[in-house]
C-alpha positions in Angstrom: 13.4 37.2 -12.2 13.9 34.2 -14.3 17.8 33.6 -15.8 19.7 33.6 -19.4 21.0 30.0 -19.4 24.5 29.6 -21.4 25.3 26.3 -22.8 29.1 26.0 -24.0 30.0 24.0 -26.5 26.5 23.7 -28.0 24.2 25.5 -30.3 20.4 25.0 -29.3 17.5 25.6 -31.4 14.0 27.1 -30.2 11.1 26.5 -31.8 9.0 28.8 -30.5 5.2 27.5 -31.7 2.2 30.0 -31.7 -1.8 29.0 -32.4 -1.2 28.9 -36.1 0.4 26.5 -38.4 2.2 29.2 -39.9 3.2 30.8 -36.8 6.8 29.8 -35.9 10.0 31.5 -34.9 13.2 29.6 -35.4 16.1 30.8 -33.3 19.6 29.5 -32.8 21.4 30.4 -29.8 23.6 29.5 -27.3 21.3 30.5 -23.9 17.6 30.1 -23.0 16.1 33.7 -21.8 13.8 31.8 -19.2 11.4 34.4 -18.8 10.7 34.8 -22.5 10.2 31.1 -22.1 7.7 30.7 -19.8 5.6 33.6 -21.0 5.5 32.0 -24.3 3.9 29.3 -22.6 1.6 31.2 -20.6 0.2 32.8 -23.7 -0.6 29.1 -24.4 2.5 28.4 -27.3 4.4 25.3 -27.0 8.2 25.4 -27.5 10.3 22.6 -29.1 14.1 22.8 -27.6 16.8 20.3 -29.8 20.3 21.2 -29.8 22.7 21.5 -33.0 26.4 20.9 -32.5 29.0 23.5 -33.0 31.3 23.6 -35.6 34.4 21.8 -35.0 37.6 20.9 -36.2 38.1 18.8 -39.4 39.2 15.3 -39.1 43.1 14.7 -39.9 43.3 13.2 -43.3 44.9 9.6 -42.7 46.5 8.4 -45.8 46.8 4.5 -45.0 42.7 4.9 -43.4 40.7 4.4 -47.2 43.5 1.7 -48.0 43.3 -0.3 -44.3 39.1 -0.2 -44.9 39.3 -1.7 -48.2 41.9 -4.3 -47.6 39.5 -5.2 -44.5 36.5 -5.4 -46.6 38.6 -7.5 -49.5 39.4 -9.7 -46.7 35.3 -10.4 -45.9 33.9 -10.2 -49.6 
């Protein structure tokens, strides 16, 4: 009945939150199973949604960057 939501580009993390302190699931995906959802709820859980980003690609090392950024704060001191 209900959807699997996928989000691209983004890695989202359920918390999925039961009576007790001690009762949590921690999942990391890239959809929402809506029907699990809301019957989580139902059974009176509470969910906590955040989202983590995906890996990407390193940054370019720029050789005159460090140098520029400490002649800048020379310049200020």
């Amino acid at each position: 009945m209900w959807p699997t939501v996928i989000w691209q580009g983004t890695q989202l993390v359920l918390y999925y939150i039961g009576e007790d302190e001690s009762d949590v699931e921690v999942r990391e995906t890239r959809g929402i199973d809506f029907e699990e959802f809301f019957l989580h709820l139902d059974r009176g859980g509470s969910i906590f949604v955040t989202m983590k980003p995906m890996n990407r690609r390193p940054e370019p090392e720029v050789p005159w960057k460090e140098e520029a950024t400490s002649e800048l704060l020379r310049d200020y001191a």
